[in-house]
C-alpha positions as YAML, in Angstrom:
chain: A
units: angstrom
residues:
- id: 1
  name: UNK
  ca: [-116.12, -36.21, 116.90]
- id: 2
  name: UNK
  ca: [-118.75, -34.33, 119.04]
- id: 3
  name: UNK
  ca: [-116.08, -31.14, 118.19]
- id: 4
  name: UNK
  ca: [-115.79, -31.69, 114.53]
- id: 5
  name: UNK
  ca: [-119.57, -31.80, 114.36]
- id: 6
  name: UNK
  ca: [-120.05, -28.75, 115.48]
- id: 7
  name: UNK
  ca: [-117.64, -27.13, 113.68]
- id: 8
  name: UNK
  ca: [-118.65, -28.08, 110.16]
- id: 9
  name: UNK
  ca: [-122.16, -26.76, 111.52]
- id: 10
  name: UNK
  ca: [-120.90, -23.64, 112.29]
- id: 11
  name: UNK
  ca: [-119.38, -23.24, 108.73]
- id: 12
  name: UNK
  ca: [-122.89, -24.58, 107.09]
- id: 13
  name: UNK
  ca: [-124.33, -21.86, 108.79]
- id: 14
  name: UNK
  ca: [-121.99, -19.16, 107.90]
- id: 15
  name: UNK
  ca: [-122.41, -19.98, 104.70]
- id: 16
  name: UNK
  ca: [-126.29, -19.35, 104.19]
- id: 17
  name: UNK
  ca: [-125.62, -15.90, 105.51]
- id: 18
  name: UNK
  ca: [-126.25, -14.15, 108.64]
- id: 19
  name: UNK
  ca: [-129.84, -15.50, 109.32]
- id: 20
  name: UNK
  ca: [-131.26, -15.88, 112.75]
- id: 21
  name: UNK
  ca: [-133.28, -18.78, 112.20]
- id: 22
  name: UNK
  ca: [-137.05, -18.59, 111.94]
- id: 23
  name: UNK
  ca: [-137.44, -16.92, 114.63]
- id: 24
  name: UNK
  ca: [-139.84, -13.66, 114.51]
- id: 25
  name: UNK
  ca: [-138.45, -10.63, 116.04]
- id: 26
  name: UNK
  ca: [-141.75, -7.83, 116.88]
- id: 27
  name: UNK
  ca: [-140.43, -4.44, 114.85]
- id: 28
  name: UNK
  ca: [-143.23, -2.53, 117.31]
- id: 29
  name: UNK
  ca: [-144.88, -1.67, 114.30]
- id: 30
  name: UNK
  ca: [-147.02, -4.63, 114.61]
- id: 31
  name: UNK
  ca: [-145.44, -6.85, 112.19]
- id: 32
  name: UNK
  ca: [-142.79, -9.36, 112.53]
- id: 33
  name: UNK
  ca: [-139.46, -9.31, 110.60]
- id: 34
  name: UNK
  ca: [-138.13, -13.21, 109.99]
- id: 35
  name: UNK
  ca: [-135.26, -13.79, 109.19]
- id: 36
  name: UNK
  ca: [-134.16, -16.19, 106.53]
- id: 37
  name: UNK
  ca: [-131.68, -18.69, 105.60]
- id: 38
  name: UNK
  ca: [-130.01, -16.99, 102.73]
- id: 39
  name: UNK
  ca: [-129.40, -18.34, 99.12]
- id: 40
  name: UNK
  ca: [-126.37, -17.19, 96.95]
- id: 41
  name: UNK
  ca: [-128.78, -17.06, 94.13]
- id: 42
  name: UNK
  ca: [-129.81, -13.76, 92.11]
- id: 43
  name: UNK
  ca: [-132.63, -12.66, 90.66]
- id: 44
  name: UNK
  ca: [-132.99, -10.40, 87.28]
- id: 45
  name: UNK
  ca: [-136.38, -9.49, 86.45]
- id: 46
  name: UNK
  ca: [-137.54, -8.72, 82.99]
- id: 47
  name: UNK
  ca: [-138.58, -5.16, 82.34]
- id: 48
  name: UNK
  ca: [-142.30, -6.06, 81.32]
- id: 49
  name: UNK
  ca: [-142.34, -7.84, 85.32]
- id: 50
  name: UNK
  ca: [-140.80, -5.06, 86.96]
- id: 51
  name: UNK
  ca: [-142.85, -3.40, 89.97]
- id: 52
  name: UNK
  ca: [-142.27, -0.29, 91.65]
- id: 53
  name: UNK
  ca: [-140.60, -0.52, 94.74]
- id: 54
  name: UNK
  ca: [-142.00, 1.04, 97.76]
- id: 55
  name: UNK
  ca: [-141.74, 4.32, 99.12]
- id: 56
  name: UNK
  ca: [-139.03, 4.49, 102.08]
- id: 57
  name: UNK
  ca: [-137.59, 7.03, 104.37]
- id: 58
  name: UNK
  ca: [-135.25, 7.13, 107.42]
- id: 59
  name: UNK
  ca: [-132.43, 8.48, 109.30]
- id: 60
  name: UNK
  ca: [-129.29, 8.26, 108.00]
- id: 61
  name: UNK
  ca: [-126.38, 6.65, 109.95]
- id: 62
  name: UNK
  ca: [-124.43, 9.40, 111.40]
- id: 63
  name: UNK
  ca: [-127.63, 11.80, 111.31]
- id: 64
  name: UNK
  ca: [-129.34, 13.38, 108.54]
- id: 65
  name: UNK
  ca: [-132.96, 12.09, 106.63]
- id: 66
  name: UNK
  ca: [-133.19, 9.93, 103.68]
- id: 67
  name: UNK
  ca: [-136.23, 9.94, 101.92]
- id: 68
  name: UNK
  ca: [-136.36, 7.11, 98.82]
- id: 69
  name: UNK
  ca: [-137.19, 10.23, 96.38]
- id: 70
  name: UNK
  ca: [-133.73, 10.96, 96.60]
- id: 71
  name: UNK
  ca: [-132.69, 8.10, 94.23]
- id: 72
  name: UNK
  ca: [-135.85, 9.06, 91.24]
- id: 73
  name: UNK
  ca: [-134.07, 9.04, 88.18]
- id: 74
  name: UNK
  ca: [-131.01, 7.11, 89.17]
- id: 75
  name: UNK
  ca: [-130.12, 3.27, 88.98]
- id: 76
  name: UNK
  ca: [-130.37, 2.22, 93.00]
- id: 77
  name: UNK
  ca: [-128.25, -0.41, 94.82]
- id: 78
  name: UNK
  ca: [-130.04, -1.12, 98.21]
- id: 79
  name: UNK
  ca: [-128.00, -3.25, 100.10]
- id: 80
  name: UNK
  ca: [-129.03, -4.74, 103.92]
- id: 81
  name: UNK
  ca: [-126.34, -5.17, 105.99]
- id: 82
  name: UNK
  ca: [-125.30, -5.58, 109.50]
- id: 83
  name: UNK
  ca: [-121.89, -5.09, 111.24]
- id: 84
  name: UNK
  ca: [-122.24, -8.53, 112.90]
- id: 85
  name: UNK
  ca: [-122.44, -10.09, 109.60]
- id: 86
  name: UNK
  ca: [-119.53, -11.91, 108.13]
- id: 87
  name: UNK
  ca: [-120.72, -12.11, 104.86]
- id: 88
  name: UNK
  ca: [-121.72, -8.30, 104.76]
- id: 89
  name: UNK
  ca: [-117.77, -7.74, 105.96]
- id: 90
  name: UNK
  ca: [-116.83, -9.34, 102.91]
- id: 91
  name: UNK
  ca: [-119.24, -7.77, 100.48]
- id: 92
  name: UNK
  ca: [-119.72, -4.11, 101.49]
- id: 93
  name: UNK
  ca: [-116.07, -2.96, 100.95]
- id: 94
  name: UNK
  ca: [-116.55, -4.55, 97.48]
- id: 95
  name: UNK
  ca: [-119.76, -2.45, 97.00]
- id: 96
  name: UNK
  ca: [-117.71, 0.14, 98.01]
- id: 97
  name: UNK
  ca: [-114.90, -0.43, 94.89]
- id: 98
  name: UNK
  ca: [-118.14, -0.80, 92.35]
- id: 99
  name: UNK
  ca: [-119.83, 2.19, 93.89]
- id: 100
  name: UNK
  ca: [-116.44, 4.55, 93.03]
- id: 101
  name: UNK
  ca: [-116.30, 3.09, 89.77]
- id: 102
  name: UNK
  ca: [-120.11, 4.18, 88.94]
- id: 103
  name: UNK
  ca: [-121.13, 6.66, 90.57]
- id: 104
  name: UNK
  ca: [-120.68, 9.46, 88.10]
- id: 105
  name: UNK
  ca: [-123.01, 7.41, 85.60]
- id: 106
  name: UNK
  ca: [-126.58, 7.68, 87.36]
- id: 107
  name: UNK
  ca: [-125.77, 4.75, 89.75]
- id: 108
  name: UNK
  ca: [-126.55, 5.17, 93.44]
- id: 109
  name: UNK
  ca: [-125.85, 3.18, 96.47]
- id: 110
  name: UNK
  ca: [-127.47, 2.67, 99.37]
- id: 111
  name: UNK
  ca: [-127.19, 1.07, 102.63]
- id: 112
  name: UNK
  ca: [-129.20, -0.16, 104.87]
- id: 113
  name: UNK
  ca: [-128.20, -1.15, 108.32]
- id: 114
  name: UNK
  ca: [-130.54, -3.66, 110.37]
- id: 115
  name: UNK
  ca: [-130.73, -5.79, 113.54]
- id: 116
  name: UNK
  ca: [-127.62, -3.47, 114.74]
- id: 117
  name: UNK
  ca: [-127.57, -3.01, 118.80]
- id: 118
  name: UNK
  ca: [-125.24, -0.09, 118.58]
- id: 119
  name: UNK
  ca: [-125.41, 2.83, 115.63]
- id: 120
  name: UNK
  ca: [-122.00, 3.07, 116.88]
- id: 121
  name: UNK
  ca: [-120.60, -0.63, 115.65]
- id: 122
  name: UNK
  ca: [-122.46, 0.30, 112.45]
- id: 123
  name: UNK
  ca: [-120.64, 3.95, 112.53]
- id: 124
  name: UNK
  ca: [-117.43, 2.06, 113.16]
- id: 125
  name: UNK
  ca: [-117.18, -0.46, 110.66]
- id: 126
  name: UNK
  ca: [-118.64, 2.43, 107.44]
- id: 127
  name: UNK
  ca: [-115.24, 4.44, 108.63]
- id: 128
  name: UNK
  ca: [-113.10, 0.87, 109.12]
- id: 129
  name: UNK
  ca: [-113.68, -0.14, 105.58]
- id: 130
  name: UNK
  ca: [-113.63, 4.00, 103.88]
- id: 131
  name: UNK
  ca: [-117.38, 3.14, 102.98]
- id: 132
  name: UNK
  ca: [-118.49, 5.99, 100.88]
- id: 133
  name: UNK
  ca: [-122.31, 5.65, 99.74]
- id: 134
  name: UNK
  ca: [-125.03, 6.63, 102.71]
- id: 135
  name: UNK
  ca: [-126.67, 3.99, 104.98]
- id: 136
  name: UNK
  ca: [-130.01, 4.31, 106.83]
- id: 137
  name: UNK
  ca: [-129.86, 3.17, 109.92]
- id: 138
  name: UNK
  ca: [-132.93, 0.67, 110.60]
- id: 139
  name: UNK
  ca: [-132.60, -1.54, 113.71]
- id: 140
  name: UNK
  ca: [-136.14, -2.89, 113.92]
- id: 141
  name: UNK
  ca: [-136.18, -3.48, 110.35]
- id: 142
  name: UNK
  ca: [-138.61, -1.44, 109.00]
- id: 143
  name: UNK
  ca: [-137.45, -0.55, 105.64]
- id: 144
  name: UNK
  ca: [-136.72, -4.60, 105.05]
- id: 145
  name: UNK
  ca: [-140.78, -4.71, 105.78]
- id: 146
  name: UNK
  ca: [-141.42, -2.20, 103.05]
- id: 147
  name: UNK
  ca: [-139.94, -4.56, 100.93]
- id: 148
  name: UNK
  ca: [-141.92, -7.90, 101.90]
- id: 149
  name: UNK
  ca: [-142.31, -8.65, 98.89]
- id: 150
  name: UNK
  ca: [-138.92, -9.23, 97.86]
- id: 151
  name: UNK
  ca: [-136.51, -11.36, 99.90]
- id: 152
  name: UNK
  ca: [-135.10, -8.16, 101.72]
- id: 153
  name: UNK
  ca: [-135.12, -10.15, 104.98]
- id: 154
  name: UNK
  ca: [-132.63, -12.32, 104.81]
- id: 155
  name: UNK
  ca: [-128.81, -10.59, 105.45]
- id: 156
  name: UNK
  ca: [-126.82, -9.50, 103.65]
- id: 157
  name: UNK
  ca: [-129.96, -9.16, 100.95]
- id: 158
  name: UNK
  ca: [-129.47, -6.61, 98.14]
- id: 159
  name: UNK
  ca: [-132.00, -4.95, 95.84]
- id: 160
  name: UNK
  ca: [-131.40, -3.12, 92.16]
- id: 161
  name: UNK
  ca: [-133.54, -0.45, 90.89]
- id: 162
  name: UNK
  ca: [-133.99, 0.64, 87.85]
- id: 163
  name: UNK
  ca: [-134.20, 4.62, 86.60]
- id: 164
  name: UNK
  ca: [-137.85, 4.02, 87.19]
- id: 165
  name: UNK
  ca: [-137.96, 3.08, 90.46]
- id: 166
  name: UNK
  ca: [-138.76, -0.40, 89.67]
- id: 167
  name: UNK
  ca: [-137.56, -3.49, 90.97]
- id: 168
  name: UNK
  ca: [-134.81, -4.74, 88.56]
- id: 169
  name: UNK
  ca: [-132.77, -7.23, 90.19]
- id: 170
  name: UNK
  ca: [-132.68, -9.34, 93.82]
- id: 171
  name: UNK
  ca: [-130.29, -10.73, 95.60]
- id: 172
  name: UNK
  ca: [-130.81, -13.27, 98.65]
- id: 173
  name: UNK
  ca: [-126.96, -13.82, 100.29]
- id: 174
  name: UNK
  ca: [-123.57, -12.27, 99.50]
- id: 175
  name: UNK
  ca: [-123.54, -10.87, 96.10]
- id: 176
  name: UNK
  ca: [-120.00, -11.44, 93.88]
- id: 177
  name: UNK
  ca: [-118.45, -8.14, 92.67]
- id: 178
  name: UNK
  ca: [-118.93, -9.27, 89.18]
- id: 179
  name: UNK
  ca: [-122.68, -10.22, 89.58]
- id: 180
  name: UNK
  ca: [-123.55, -6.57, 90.87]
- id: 181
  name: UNK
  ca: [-120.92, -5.36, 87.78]
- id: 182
  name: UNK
  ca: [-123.53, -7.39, 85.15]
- id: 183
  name: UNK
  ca: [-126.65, -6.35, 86.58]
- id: 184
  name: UNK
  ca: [-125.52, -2.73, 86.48]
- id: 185
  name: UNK
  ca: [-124.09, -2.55, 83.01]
- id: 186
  name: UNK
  ca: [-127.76, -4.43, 81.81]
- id: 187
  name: UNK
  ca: [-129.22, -1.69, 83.72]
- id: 188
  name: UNK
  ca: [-126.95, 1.26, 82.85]
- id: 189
  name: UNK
  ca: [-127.31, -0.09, 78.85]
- id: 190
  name: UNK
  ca: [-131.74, 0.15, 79.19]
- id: 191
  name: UNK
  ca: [-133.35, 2.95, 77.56]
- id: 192
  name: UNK
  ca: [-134.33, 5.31, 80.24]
...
């Protein structure tokens, strides 16, 4: 009994995404970075309600700078992820099928790997799954902070923006293929 207990436990918890509780975990920036249970619920905001998102930059996994200028002008899939994540094993190779299918139409995606102990399990698992779009590599968390006030701390967590830069669309757990297709075709159909 004691067994079966903790077993459909385990499965609750896999379920709300990979969250580590509410436990704080110091970024050395000063701030904490919690980590939430996540929600398989989604998020479209209205174009009048739409704020700009913040102003990022990093290094890219596998070397190289990103700087968030690089997606002005473009529809922006910013997905946080992790390696250790189950749900993010499931969902970024699906990314990956959307992001070849829009790519060429103003659409860019972006990674965003956090909480990782090794770049190199992060490294791994991009060339595992033929993951083609960029990620930053962020182990403390410090893009996720830029975006406090979405719910960009809870993983996998994945944020749309628009051509404007604005926040169009979150996403608190594992996002379904076709969720990510709608959101993008809304977007892709918005004068810009």
């Amino acid at each position: 009994m004691r067994r079966g207990l903790l077993v459909a436990l385990l499965g609750a918890l896999m379920l709300t995404g990979c969250s580590t509780g509410a436990d704080a975990v110091d970024v050395n920036n000063g701030g904490e970075f919690r980590f939430v249970a996540g929600t398989p619920a989604g998020e479209v905001i209205p174009i009048g309600e739409r704020a700009a998102a913040p102003d990022f930059s990093g290094e890219l996994l596998g070397g190289g700078r990103f700087d968030s200028a690089e997606l002005d002008g473009d529809i922006a899939v910013l997905n946080f992820w992790g390696s250790w994540c189950p749900p993010c094993r499931v969902e970024t190779p699906q990314f990956q099928e959307v992001y070849a299918d829009v790519r060429d139409q103003g659409v860019q995606f972006l990674g965003l790997n956090v909480k990782e102990t090794s770049e190199q399990f992060a490294l791994a698992f991009v060339e595992s799954e033929g993951i083609e779009f960029p990620s930053v590599y962020d182990p403390r968390g410090e893009v996720a902070l830029a975006f406090r006030d979405y719910p960009a701390n809870a993983i996998p967590s994945t944020i749309v923006l628009d051509r404007q830069g604005r926040v169009a669309a979150v996403y608190t757990g594992e996002v379904a293929q076709d969720d990510l297709r709608a959101v993008l075709d809304l977007l892709l159909a918005e004068e810009g």
